[in-house]
C-alpha positions in Angstrom: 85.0 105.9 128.0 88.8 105.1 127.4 89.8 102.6 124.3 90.1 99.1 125.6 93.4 97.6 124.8 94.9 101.2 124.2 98.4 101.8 126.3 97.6 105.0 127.9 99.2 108.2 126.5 100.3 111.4 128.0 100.7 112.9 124.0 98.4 115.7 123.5 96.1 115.6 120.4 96.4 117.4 117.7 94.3 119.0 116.7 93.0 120.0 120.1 89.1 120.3 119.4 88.8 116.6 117.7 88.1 113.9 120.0 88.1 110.4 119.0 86.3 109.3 121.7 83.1 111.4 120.4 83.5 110.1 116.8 83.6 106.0 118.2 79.8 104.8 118.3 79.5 104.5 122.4 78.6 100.7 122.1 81.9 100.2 120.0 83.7 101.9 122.8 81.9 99.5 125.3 82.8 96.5 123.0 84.6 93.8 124.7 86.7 92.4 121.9 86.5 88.5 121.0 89.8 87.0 122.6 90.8 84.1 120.7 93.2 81.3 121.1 96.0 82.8 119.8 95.9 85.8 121.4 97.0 84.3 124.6 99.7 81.5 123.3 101.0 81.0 119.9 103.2 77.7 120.1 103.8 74.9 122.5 101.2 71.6 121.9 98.0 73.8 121.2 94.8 72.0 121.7 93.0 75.1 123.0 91.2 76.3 119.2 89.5 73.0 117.9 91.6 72.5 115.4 92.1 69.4 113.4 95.3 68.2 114.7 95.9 65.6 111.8 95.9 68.5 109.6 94.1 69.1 106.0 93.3 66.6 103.7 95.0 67.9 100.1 97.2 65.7 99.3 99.6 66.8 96.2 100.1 63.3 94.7 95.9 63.8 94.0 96.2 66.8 92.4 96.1 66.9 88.5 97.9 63.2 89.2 101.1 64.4 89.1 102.6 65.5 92.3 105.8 66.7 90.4 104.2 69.0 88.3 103.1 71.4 91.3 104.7 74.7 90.8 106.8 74.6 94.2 104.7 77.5 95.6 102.0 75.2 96.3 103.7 72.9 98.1 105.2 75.4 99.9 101.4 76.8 100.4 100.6 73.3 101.8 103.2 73.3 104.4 102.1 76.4 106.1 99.9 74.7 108.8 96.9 75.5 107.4 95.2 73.0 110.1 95.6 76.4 112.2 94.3 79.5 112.8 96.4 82.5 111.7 98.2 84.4 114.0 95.4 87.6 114.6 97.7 90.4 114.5 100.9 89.8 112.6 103.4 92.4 114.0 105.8 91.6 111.2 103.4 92.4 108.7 102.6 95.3 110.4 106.9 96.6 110.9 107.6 96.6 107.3 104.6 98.4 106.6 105.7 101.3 108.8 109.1 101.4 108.0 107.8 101.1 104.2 106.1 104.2 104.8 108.3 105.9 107.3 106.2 105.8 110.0 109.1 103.4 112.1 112.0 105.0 114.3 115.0 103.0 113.2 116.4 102.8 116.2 113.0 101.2 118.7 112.3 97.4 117.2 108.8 97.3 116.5 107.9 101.0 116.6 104.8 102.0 114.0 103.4 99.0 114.6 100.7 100.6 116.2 99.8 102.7 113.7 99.0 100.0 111.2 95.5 97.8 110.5 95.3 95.0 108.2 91.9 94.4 106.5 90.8 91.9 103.7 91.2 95.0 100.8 90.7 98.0 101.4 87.0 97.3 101.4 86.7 95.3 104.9 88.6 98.9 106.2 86.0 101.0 104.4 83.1 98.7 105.8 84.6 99.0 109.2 85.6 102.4 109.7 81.9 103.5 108.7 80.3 100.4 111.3 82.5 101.7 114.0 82.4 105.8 113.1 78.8 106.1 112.2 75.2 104.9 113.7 73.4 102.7 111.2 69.5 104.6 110.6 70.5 108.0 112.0 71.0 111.2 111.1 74.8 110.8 110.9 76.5 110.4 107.5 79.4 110.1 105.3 80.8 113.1 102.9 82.1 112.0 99.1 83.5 113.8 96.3 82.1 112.0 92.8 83.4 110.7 91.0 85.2 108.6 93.1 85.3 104.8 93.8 81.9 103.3 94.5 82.6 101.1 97.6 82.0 104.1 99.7 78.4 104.5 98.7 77.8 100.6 98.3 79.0 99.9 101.9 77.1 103.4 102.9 74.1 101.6 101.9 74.9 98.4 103.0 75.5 100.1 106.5 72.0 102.3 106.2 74.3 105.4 106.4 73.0 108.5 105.0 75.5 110.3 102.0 76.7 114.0 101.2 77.8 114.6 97.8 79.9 117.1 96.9 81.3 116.7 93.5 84.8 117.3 92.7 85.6 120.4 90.4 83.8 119.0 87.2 84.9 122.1 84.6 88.2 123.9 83.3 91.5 122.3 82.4 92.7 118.8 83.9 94.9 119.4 87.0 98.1 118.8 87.3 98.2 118.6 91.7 97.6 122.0 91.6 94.8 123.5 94.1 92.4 124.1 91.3 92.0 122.6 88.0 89.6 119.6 87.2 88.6 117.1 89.3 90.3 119.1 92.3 88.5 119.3 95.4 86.1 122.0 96.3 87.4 122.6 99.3 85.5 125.6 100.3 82.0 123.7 99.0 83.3 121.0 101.5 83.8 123.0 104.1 80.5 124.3 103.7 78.5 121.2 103.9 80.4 120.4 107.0 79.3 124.0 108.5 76.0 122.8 107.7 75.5 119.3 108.9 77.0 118.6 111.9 76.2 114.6 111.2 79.0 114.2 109.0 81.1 111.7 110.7 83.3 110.8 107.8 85.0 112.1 104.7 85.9 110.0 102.3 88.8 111.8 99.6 90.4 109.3 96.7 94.3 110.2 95.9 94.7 109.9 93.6 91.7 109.4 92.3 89.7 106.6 90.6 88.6 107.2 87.9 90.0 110.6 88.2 94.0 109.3 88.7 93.9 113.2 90.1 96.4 113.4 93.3 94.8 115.1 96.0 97.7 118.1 97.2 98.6 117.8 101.0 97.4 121.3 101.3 93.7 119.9 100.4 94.4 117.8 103.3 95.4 119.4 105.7 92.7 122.4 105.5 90.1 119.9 106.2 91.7 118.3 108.9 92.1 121.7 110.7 88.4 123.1 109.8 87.5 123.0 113.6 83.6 122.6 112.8 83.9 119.4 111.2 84.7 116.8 114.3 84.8 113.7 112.7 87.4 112.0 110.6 89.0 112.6 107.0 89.9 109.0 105.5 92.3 109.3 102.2 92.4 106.6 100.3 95.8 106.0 98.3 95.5 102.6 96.8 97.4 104.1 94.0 99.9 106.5 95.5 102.8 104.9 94.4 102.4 105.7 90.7 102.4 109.3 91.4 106.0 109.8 91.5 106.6 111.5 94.7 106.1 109.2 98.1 106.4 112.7 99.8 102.8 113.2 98.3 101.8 111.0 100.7 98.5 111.8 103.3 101.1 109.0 105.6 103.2 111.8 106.1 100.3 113.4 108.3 99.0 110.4 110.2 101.3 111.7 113.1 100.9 114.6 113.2 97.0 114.5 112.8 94.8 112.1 115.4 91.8 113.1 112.7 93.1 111.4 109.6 92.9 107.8 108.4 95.2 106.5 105.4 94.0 103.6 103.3 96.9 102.0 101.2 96.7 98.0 99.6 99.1 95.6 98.1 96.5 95.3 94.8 97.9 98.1 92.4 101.6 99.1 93.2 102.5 95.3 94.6 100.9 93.3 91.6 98.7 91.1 94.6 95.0 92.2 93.6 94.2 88.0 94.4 95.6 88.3 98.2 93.1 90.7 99.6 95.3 92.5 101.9 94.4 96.1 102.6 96.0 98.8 105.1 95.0 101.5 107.4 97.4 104.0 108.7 96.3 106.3 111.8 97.3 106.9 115.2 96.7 104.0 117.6 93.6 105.0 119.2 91.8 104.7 115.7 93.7 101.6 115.2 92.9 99.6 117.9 89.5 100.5 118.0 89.4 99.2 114.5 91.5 95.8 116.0 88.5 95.4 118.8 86.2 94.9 115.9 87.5 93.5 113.3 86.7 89.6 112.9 89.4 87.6 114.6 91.4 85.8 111.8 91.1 88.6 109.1 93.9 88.1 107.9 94.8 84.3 106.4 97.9 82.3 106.9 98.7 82.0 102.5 97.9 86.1 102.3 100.2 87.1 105.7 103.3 85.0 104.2 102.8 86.3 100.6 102.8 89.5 102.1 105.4 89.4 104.0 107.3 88.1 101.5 106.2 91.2 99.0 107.4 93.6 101.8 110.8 91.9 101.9 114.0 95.1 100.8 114.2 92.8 97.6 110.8 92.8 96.7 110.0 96.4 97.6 112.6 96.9 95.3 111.4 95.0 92.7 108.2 96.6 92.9 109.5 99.8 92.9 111.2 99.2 89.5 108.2 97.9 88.2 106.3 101.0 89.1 108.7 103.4 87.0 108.2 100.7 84.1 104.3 101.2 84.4 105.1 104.9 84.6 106.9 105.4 81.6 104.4 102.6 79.5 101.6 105.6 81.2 103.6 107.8 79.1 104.1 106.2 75.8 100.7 105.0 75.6 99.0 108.4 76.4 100.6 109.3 73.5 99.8 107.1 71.3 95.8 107.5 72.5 96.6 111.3 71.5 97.4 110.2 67.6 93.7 108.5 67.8 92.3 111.7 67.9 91.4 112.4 64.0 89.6 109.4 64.6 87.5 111.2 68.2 89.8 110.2 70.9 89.7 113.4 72.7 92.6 114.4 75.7 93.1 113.0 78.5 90.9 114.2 81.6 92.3 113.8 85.6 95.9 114.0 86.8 96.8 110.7 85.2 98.9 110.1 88.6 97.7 106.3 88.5 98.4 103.5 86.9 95.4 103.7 83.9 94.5 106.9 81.9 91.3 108.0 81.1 90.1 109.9 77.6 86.6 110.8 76.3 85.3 109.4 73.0 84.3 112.1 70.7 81.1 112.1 68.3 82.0 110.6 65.1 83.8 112.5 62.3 84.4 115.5 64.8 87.9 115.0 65.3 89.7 116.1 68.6 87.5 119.4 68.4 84.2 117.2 69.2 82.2 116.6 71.8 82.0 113.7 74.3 79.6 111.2 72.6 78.5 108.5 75.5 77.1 106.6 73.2 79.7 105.8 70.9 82.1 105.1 73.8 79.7 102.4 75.2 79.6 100.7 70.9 83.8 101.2 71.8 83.8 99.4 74.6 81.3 96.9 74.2 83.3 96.1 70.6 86.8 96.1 72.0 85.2 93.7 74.6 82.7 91.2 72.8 84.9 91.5 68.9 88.6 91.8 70.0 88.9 90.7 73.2 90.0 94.0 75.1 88.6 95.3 77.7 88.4 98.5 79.3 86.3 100.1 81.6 83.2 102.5 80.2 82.7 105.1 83.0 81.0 107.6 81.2 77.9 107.5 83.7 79.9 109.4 86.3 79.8 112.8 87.2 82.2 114.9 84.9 83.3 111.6 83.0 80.7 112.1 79.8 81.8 109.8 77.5 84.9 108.2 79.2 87.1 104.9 78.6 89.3 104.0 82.0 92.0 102.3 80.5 94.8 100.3 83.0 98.3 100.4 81.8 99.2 97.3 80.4 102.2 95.8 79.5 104.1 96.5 75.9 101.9 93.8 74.2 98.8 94.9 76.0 99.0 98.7 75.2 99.7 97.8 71.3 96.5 95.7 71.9 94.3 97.9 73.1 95.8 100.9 70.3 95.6 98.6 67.5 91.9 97.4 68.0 90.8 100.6 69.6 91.7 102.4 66.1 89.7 99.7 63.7 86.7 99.7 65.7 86.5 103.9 65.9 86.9 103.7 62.3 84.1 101.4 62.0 82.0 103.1 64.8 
């Protein structure tokens, strides 16, 4: 059953034995998609949506009572006609994305386009890949690596989709992007639960990692795309892949060359916009548009598309970009300064720190940097840098491999002194 809306193609697919068309749940394939207003005409007098032609009722002289006051992003805000529906597929969006990423052809206006989805987060694209990949109460499932980030196994359950676990490498030395080390992926255990469950629609690979901050190498990749008995889809997340140094690193650098891999990327973490919600997926079109035929209409909302187009502006990429090397360096200094807490039992840190936070184990009390992970004490840590000092950082020693663990997100200058100064009073009172 061919994609609906999908331009046909005479490109061959690559690799040969994967067939999107097999992966698709057959009554998401049938879906006719909802075809809203604005799908047909955009501008002219539009009184084909219901919409309140007198527009929306805030009025800026009401708010806080002084109209002057307003931070002149509001107003601006206020003049967007929010009366009307957003525009359902926002092309320019979409553009700077892929020339972003280098998935655009300079010289074709528009090209890449295509190969880009917008979601609210990266969670709606999550959610929606599984609805559309994998039958809800069947047999078919998902594949993760824990530790890893949760929303895969929330929406899995949410969905009624069944879950393979197969742990990253838990032992030996932190990696540094190699193809072994800890919290690298088993490949060959991966490849074996794949051999054995031919229901595994869906893997699910974090790079780099949360809470891990381990890049996943290409190579890792790209062996699991070309298993031939695994048939289904390999989805990399990289909501963080711009603090890893290297945009070469990059699982976008497959997408066309691969018809079998799916790219996740945001504009939370690199792009400072956790509070618009927009998320991205990057594949070839016939994933795409299948993901476009079921996605709610108006995903995306008229405030979120112009702050994001705005954010993708040269000047702002730029900007961003500068920012990133900042966070970098501050990942730097302040891994460091966590390494002269260890007389007190701050022990190293664990994962590729390729992210923008760092993760160490608390040690049992007294032991110095030669102790062992002590769970316990890092929850009285966090709990007292939280409820005492007002810092908080995020206890994940509950996770696989993670035994006594504080995440901790680069901050800025002020923030990192913050969380050194307060973290070394409370271990020498805990």
């Amino acid at each position: 059953m061919p994609i609906l809306g999908l331009s046909p193609s005479s490109n061959p697919t690559f690799p040969s034995y994967f067939d999107i068309e097999k992966v698709i749940r057959p009554n998401i394939l049938a879906l006719q998609p909802y075809r809203c207003a604005r799908d047909d005409y955009k501008e002219g007098i539009l009184l084909d949506a219901n919409e309140n032609a007198l527009g929306h009722s805030i009025s800026v002289s009401n708010i806080n009572g002084d109209a002057e006051s307003l931070p002149e992003d509001l107003h601006a805000t206020l003049n967007l006609n929010l009366h009307r529906y957003p525009d359902p597929s926002h092309p320019l969006i979409k553009s700077r994305i892929a020339t972003l990423r280098g998935l655009a052809d300079p010289s074709v206006p528009g090209s890449g386009e295509d190969h880009i989805f917008l979601g609210v987060g990266s969670d709606e694209v999550i959610d929606l890949i599984m609805r559309v990949c994998v039958k809800p109460g069947s047999d078919e499932k998902i594949l993760i690596t824990p530790p890893t980030y949760g929303m895969y196994g929330v929406c899995a359950q949410v969905n009624d989709i069944g879950v393979v676990k197969v742990p990253l490498e838990l032992a030996g030395e932190k990696g540094e992007g190699g193809e072994e080390g800890r919290f690298s992926v088993r490949l060959e255990e991966v490849k074996k639960a794949v051999d054995a469950d031919s229901n595994i629609k869906l893997i699910f690979l974090c790079s780099p990692g949360n809470p891990t901050g381990t890049l996943i190498p290409l190579s890792t990749i790209r062996a699991l795309l070309e298993h031939e008995p695994f048939k289904g889809i390999v989805v990399v997340d990289e909501a963080y892949i711009d603090f890893a140094g290297n945009p070469e690193d990059s699982a976008v650098s497959l997408v066309k060359e691969y018809a079998n891999v799916c790219v996740m990327q945001t504009l939370s973490k690199s792009f400072g916009l956790a509070a618009i919600r927009l998320g991205i997926a990057i594949a070839q079109p016939p994933l795409i548009q299948v993901l476009a035929n079921t996605k709610a209409p108006y995903n995306i909302s008229t405030p979120t598309a112009h702050l994001a187009l705005s954010a993708l502006s040269e000047a702002a990429v730029a900007l961003m970009q500068r920012k990133v090397s900042t966070l970098v360096s501050s990942r730097s200094a302040l891994l460091s300064s966590l390494a002269n807490l260890a007389p007190l039992g701050v022990g190293q840190s664990i994962g590729g720190n390729h992210a923008n936070f760092v993760m160490v184990p608390i040690l049992e009390k007294g032991s110095g940097a030669q102790g062992k992970p002590d769970s316990a004490r890092a929850q009285r840590v966090y709990k007292a840098l939280a409820e005492e000092n007002g810092v908080v950082v995020r206890y994940r020693g509950n996770e696989p491999g993670c035994a006594g663990c504080l995440r901790i997100t680069v901050g800025t200058e002020e923030e990192n002194r913050a969380v050194l100064q307060n973290m070394e009073q409370v271990l020498k009172a805990l």
